[in-house]
PDBQT receptor file of N, H, CA, C and O in Angstrom, charges set to zero:
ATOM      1  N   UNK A   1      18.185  48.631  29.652  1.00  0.00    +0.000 N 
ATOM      2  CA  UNK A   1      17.041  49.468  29.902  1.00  0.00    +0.000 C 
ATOM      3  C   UNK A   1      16.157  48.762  30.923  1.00  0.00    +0.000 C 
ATOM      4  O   UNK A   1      16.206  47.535  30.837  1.00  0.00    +0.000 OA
ATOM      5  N   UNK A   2      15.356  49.257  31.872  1.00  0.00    +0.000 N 
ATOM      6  H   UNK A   2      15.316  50.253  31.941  1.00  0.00    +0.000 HD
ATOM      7  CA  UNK A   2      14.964  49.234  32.804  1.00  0.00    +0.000 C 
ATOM      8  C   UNK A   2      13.380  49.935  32.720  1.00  0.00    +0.000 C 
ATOM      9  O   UNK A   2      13.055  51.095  32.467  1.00  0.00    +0.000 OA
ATOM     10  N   UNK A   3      12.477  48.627  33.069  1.00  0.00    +0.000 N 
ATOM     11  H   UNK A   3      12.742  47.684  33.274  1.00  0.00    +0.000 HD
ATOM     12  CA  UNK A   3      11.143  49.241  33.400  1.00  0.00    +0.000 C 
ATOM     13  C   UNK A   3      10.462  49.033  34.322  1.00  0.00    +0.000 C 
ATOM     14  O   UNK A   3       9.288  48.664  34.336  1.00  0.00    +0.000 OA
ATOM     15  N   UNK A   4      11.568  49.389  35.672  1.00  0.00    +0.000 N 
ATOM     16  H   UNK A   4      12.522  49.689  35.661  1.00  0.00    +0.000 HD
ATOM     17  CA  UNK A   4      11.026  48.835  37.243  1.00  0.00    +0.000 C 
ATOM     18  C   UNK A   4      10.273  50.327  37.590  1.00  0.00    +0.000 C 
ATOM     19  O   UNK A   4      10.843  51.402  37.404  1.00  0.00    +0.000 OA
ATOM     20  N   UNK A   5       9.026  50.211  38.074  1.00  0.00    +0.000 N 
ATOM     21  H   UNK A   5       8.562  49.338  38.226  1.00  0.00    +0.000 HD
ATOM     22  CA  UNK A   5       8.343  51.228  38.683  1.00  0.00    +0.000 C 
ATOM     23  C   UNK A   5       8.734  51.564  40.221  1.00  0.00    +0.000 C 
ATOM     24  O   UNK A   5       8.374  52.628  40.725  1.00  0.00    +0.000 OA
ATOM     25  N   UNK A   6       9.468  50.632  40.922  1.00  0.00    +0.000 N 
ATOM     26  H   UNK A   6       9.760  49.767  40.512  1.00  0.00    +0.000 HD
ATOM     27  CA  UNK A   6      10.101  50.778  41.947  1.00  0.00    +0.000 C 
ATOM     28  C   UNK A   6       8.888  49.866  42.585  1.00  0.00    +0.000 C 
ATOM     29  O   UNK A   6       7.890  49.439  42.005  1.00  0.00    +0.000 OA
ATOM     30  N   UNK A   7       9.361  49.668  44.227  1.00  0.00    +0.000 N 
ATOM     31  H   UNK A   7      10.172  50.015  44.697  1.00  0.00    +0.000 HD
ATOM     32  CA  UNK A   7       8.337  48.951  44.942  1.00  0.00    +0.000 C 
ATOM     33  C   UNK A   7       6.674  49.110  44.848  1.00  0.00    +0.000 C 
ATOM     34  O   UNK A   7       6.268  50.261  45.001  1.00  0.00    +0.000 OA
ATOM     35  N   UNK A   8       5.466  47.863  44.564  1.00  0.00    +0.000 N 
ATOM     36  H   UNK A   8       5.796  46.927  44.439  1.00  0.00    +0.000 HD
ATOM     37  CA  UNK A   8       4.480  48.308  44.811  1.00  0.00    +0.000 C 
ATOM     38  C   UNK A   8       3.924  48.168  45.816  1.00  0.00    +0.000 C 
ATOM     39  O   UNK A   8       4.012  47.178  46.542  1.00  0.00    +0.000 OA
ATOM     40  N   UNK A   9       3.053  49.458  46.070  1.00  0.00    +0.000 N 
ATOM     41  H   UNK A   9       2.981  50.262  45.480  1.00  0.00    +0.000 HD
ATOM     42  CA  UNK A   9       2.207  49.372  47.378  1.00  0.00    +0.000 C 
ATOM     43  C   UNK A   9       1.217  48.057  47.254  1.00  0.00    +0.000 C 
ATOM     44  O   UNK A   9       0.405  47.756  46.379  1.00  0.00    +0.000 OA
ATOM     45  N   UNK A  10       1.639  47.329  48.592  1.00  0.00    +0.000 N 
ATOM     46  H   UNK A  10       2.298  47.573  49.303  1.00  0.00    +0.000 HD
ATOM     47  CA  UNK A  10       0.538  46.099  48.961  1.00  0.00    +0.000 C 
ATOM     48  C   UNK A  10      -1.119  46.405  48.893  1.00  0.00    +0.000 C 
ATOM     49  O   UNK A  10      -1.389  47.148  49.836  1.00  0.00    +0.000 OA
ATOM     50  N   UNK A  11      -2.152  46.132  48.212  1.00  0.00    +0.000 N 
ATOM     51  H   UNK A  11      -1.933  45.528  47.446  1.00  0.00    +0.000 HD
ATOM     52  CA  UNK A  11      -3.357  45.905  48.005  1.00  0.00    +0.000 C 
ATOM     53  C   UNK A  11      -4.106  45.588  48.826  1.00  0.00    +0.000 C 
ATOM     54  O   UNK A  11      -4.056  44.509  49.417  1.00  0.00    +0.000 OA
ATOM     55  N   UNK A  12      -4.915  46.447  49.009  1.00  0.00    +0.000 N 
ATOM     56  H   UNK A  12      -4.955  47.324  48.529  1.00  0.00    +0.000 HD
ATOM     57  CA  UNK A  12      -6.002  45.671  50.958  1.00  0.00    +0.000 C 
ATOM     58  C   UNK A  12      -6.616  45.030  50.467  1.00  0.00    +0.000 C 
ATOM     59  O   UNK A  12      -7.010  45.345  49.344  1.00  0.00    +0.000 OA
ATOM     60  N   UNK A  13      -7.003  43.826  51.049  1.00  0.00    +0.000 N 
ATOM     61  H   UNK A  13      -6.682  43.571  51.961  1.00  0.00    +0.000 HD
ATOM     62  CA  UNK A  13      -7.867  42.457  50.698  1.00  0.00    +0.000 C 
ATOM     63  C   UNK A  13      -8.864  43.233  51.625  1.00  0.00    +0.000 C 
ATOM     64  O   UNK A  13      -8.636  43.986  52.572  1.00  0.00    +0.000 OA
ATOM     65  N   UNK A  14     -10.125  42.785  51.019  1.00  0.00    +0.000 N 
ATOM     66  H   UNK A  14     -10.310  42.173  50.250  1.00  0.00    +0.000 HD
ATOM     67  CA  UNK A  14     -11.221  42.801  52.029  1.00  0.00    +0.000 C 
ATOM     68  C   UNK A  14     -12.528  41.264  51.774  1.00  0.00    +0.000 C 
ATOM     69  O   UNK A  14     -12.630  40.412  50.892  1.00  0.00    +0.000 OA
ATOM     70  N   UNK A  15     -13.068  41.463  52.648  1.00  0.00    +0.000 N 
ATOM     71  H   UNK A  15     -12.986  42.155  53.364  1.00  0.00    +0.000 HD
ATOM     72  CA  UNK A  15     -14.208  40.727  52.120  1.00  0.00    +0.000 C 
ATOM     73  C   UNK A  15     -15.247  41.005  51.823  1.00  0.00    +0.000 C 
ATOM     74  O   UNK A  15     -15.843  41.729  52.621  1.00  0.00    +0.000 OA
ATOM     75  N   UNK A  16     -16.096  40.515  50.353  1.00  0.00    +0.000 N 
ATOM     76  H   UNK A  16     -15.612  39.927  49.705  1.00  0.00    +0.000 HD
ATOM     77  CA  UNK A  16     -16.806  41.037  49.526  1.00  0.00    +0.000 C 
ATOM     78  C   UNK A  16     -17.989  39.903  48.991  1.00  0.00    +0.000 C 
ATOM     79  O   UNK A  16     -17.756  38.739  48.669  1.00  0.00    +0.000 OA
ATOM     80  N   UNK A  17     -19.267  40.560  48.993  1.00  0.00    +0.000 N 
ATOM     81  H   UNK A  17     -19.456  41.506  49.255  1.00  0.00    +0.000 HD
ATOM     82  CA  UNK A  17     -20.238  39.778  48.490  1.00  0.00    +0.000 C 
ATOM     83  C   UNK A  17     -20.024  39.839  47.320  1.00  0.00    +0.000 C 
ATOM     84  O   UNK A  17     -19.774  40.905  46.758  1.00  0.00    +0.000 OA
ATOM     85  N   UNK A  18     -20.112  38.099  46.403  1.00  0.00    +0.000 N 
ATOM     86  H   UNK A  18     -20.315  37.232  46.859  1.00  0.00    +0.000 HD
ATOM     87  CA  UNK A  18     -20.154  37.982  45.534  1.00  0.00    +0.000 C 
ATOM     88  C   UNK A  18     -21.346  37.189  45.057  1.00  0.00    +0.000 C 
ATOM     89  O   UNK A  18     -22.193  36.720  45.818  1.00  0.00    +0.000 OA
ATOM     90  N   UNK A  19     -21.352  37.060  43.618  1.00  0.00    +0.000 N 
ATOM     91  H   UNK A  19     -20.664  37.440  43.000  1.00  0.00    +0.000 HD
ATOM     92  CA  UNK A  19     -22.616  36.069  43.619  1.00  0.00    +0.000 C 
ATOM     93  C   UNK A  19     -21.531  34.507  42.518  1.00  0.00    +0.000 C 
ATOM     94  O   UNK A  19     -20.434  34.718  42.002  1.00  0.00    +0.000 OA
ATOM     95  N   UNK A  20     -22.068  33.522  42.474  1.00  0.00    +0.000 N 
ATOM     96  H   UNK A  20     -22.959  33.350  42.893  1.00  0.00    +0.000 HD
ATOM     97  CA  UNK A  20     -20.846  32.513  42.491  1.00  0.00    +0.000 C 
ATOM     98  C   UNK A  20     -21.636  31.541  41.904  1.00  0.00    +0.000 C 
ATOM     99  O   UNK A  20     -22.540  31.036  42.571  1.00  0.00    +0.000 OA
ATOM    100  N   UNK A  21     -21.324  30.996  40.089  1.00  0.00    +0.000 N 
ATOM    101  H   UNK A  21     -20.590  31.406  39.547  1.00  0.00    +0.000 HD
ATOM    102  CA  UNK A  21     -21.985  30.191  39.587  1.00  0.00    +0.000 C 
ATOM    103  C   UNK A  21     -22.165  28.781  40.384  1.00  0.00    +0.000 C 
ATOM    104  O   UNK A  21     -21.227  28.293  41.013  1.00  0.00    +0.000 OA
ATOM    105  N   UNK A  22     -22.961  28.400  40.336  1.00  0.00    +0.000 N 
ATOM    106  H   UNK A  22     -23.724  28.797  39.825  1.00  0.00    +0.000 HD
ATOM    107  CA  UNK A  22     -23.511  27.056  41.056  1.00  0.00    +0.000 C 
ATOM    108  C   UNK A  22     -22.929  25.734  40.281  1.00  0.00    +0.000 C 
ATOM    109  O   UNK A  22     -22.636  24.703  40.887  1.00  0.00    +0.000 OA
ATOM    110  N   UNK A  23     -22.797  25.897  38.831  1.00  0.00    +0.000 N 
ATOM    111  H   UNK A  23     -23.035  26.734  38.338  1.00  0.00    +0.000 HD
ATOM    112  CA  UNK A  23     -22.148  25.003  38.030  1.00  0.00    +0.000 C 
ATOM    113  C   UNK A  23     -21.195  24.233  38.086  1.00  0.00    +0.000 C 
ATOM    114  O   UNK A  23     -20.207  24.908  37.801  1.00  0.00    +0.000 OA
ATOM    115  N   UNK A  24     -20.942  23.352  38.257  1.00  0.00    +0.000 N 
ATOM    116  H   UNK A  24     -21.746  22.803  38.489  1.00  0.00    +0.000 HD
ATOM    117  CA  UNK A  24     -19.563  22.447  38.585  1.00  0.00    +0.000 C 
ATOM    118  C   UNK A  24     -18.692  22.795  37.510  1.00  0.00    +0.000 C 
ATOM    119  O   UNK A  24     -17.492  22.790  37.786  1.00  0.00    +0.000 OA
ATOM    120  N   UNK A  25     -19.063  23.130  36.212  1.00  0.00    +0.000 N 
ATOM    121  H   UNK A  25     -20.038  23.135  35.987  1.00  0.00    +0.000 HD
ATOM    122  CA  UNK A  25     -18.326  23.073  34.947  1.00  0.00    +0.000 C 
ATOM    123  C   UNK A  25     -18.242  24.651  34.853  1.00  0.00    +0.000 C 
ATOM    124  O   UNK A  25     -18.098  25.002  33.682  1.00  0.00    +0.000 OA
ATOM    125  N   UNK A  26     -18.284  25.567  35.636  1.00  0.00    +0.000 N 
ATOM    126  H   UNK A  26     -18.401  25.282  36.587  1.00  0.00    +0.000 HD
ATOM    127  CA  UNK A  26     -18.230  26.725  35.127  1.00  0.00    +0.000 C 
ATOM    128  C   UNK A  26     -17.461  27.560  36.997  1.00  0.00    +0.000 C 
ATOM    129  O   UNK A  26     -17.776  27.224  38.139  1.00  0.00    +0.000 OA
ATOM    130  N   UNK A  27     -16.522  28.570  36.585  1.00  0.00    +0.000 N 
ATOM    131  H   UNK A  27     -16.265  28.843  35.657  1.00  0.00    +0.000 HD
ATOM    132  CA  UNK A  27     -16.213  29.149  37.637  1.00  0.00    +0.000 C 
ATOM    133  C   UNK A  27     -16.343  30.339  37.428  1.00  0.00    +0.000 C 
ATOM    134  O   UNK A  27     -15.414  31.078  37.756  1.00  0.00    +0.000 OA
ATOM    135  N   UNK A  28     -17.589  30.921  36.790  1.00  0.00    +0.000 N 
ATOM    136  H   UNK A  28     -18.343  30.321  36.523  1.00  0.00    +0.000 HD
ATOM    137  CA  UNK A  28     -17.900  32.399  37.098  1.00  0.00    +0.000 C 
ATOM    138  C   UNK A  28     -18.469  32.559  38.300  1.00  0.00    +0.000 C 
ATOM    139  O   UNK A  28     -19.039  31.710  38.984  1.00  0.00    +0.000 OA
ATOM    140  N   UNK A  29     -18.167  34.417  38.659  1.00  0.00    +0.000 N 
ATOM    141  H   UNK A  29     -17.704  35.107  38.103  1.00  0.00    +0.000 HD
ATOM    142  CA  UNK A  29     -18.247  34.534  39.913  1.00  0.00    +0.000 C 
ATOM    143  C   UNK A  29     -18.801  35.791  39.025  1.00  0.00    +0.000 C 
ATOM    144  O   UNK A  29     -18.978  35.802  37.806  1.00  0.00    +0.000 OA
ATOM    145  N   UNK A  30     -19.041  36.913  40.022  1.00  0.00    +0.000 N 
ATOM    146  H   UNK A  30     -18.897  36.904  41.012  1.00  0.00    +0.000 HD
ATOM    147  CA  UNK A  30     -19.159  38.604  40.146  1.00  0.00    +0.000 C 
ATOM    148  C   UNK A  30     -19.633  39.203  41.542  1.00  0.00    +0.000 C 
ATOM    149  O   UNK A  30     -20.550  38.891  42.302  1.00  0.00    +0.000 OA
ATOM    150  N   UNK A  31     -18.600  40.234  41.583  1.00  0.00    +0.000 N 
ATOM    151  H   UNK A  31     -17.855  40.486  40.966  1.00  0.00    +0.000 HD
ATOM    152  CA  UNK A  31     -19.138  40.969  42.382  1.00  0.00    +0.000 C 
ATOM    153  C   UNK A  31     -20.596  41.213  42.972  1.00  0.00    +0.000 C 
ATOM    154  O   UNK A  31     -21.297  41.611  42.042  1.00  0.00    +0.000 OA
ATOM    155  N   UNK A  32     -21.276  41.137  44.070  1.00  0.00    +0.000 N 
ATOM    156  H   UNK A  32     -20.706  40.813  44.825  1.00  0.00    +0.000 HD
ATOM    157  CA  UNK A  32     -22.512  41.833  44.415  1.00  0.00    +0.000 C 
ATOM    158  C   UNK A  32     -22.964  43.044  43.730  1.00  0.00    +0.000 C 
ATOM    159  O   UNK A  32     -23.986  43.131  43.048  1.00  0.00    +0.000 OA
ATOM    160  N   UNK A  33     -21.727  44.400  44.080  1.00  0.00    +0.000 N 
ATOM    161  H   UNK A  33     -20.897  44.329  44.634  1.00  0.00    +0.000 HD
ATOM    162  CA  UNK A  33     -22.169  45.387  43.700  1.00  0.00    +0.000 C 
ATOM    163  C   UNK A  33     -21.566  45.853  42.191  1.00  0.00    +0.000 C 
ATOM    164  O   UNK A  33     -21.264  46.964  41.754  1.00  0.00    +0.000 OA
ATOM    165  N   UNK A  34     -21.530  44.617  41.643  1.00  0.00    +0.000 N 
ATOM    166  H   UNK A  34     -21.776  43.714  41.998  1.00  0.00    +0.000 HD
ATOM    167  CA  UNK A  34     -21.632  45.154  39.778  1.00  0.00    +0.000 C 
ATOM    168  C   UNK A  34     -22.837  44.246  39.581  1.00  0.00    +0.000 C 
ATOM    169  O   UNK A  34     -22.947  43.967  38.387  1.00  0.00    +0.000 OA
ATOM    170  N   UNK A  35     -23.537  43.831  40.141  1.00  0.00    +0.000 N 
ATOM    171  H   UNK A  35     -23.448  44.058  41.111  1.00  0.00    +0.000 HD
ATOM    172  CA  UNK A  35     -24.813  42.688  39.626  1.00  0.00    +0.000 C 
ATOM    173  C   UNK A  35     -25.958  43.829  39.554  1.00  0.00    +0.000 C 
ATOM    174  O   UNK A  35     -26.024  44.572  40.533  1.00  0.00    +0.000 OA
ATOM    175  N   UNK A  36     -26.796  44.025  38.573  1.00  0.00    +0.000 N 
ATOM    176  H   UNK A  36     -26.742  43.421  37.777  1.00  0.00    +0.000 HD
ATOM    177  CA  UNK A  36     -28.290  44.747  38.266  1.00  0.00    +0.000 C 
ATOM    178  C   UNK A  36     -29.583  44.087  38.483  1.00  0.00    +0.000 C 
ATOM    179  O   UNK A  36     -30.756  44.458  38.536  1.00  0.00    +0.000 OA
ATOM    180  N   UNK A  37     -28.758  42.639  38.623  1.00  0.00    +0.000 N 
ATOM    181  H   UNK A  37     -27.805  42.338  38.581  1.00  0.00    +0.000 HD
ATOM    182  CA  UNK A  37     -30.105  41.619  39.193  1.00  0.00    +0.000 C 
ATOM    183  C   UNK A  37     -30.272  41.579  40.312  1.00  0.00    +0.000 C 
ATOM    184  O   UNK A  37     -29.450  42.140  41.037  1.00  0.00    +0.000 OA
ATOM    185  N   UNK A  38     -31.601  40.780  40.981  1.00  0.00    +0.000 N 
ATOM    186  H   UNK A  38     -32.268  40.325  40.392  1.00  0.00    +0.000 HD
ATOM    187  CA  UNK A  38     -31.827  40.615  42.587  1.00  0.00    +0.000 C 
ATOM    188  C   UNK A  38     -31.287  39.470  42.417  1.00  0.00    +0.000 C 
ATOM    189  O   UNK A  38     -30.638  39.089  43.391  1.00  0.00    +0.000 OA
ATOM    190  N   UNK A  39     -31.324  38.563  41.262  1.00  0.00    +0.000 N 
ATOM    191  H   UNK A  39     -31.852  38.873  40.471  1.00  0.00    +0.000 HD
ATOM    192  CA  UNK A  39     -30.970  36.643  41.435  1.00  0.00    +0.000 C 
ATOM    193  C   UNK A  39     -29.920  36.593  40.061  1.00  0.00    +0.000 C 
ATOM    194  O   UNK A  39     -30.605  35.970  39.249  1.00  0.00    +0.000 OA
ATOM    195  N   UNK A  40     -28.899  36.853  39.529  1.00  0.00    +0.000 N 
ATOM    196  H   UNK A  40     -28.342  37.358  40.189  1.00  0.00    +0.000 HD
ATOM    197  CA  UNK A  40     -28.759  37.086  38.558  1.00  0.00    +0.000 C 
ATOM    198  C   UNK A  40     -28.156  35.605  37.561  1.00  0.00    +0.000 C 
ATOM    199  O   UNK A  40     -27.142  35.059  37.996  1.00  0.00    +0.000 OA
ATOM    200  N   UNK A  41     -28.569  35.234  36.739  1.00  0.00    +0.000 N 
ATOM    201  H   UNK A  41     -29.393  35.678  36.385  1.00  0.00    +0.000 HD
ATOM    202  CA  UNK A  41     -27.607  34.259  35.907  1.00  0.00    +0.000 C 
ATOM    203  C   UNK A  41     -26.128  34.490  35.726  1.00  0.00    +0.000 C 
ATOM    204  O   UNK A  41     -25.669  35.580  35.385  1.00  0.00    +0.000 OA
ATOM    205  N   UNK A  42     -25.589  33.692  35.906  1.00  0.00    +0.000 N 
ATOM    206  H   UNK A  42     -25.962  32.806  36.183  1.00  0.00    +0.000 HD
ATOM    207  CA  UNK A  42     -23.951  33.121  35.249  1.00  0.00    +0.000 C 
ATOM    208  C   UNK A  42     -24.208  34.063  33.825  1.00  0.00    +0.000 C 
ATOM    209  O   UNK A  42     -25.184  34.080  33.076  1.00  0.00    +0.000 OA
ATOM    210  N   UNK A  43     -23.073  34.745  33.779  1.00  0.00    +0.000 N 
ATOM    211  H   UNK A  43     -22.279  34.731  34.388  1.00  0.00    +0.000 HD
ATOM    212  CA  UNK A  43     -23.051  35.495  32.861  1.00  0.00    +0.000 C 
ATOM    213  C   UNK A  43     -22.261  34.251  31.601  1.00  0.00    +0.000 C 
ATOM    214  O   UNK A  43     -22.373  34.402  30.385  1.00  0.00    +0.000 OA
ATOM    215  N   UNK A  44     -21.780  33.513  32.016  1.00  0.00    +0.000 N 
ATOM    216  H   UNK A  44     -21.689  33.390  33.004  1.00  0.00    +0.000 HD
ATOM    217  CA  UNK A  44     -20.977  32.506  31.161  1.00  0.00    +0.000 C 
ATOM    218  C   UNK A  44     -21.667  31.615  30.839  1.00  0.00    +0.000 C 
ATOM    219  O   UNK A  44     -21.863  31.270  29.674  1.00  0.00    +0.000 OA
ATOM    220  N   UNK A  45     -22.254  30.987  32.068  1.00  0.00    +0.000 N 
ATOM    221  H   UNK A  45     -22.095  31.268  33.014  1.00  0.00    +0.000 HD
ATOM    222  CA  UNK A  45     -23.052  30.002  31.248  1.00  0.00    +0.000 C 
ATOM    223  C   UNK A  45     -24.448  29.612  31.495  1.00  0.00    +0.000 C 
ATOM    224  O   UNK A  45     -24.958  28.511  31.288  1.00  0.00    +0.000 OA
ATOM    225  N   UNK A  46     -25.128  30.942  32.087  1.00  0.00    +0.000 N 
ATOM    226  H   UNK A  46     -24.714  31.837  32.255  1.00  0.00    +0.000 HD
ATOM    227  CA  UNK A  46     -26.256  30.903  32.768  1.00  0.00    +0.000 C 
ATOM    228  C   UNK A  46     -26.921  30.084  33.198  1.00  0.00    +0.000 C 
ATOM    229  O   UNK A  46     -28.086  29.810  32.909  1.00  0.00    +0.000 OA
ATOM    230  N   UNK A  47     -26.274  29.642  33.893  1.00  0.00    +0.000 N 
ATOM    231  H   UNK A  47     -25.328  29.864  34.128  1.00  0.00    +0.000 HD
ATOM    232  CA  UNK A  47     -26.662  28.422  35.040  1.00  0.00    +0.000 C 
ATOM    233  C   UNK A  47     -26.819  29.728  36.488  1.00  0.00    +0.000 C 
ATOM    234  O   UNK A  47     -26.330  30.832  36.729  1.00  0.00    +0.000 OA
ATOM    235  N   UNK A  48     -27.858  28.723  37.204  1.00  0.00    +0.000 N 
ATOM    236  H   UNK A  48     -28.255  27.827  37.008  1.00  0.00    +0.000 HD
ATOM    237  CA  UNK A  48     -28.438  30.038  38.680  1.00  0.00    +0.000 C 
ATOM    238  C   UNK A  48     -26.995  29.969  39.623  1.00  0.00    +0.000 C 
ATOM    239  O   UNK A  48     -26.249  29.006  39.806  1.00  0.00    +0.000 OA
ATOM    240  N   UNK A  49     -26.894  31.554  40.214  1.00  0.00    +0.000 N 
ATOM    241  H   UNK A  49     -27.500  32.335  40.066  1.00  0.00    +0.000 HD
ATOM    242  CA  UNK A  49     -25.893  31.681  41.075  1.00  0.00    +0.000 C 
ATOM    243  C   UNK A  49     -26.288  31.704  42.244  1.00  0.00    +0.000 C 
ATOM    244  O   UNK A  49     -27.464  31.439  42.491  1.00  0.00    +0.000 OA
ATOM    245  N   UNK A  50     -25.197  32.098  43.451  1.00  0.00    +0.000 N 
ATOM    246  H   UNK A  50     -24.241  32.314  43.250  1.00  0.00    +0.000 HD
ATOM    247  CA  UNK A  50     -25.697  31.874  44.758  1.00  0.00    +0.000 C 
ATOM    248  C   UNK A  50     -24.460  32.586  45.413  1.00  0.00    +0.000 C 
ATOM    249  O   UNK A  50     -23.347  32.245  45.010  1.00  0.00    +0.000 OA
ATOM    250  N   UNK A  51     -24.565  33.604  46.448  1.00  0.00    +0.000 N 
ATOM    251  H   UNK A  51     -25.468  33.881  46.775  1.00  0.00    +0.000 HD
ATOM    252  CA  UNK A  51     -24.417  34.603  47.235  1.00  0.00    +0.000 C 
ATOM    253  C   UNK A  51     -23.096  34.019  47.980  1.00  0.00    +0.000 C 
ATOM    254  O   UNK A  51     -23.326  33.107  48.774  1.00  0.00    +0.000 OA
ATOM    255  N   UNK A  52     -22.131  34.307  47.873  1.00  0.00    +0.000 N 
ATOM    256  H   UNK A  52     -21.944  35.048  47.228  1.00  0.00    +0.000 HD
ATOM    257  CA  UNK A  52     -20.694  34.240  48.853  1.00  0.00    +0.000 C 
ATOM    258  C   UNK A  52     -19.814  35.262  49.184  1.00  0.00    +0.000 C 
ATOM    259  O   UNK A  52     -19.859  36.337  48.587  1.00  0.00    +0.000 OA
ATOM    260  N   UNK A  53     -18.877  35.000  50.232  1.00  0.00    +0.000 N 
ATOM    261  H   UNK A  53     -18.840  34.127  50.717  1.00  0.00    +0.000 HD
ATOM    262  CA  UNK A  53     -18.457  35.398  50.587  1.00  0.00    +0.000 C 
ATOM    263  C   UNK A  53     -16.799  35.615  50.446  1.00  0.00    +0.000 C 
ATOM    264  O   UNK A  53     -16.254  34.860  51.251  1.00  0.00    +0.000 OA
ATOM    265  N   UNK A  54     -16.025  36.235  49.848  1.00  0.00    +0.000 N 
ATOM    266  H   UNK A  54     -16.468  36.848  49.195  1.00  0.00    +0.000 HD
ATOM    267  CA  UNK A  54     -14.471  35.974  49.362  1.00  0.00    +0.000 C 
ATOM    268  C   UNK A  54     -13.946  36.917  49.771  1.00  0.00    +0.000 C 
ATOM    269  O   UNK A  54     -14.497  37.989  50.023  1.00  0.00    +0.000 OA
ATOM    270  N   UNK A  55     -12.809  36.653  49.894  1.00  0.00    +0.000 N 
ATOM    271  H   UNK A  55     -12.361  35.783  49.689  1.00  0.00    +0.000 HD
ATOM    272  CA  UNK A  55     -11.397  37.894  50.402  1.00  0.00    +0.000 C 
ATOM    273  C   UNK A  55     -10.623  38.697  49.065  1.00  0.00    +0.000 C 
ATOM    274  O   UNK A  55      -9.431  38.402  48.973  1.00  0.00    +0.000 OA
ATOM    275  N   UNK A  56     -11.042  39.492  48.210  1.00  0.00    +0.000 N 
ATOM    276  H   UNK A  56     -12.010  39.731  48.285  1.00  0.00    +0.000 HD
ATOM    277  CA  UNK A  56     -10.626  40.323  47.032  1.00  0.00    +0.000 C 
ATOM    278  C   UNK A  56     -10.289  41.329  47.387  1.00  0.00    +0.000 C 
ATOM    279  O   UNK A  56     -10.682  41.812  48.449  1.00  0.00    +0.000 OA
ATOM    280  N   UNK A  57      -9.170  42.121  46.297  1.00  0.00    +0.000 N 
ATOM    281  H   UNK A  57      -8.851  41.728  45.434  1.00  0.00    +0.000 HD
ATOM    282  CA  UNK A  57      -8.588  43.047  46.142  1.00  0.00    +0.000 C 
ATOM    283  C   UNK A  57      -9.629  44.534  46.188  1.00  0.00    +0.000 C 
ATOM    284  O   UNK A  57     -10.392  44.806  45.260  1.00  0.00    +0.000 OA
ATOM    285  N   UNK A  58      -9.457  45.558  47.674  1.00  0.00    +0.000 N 
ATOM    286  H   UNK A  58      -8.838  45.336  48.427  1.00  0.00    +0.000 HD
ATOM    287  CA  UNK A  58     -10.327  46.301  47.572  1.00  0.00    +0.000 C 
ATOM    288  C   UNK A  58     -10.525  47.269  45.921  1.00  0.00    +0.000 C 
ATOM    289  O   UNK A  58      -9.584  47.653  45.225  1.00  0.00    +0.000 OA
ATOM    290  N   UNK A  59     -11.827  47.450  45.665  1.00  0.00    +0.000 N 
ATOM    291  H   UNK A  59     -12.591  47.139  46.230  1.00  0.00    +0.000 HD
ATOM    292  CA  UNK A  59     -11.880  48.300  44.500  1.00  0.00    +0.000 C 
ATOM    293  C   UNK A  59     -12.387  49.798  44.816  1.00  0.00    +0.000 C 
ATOM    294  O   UNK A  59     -13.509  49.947  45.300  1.00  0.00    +0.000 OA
ATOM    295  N   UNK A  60     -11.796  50.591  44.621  1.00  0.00    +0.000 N 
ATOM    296  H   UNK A  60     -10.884  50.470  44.228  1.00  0.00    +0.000 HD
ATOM    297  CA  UNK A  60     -12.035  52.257  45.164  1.00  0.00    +0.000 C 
ATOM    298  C   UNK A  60     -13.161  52.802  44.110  1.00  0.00    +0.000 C 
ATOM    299  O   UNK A  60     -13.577  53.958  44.193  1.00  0.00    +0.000 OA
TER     300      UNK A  60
């Protein structure tokens, strides 16, 4: 039995503001546009974040 969906279509990378824990001990990140804050805390370990720039999987 077989549960190949057949070839998948390749994923456009784009680049995307994120906001990016500052923490050495912590690698949370989030999106810009899922953040409700203007400055928002590390949702993990609320330590202050800071504004970058990354190449992610576009989200429609």
């Amino acid at each position: 039995m077989s549960f190949s969906r057949g070839p998948k279509e390749p994923v456009a990378e784009v680049e995307t503001n994120v906001w990016s824990c500052t923490s050495d001990d912590c690698q949370g990140w989030m999106r810009e546009s899922y953040s409700f804050e203007e400055k928002p805390a590390c949702p993990l370990c609320k330590s202050t974040m800071e504004q970058e720039v990354r190449v992610l999987p576009e989200v429609k």
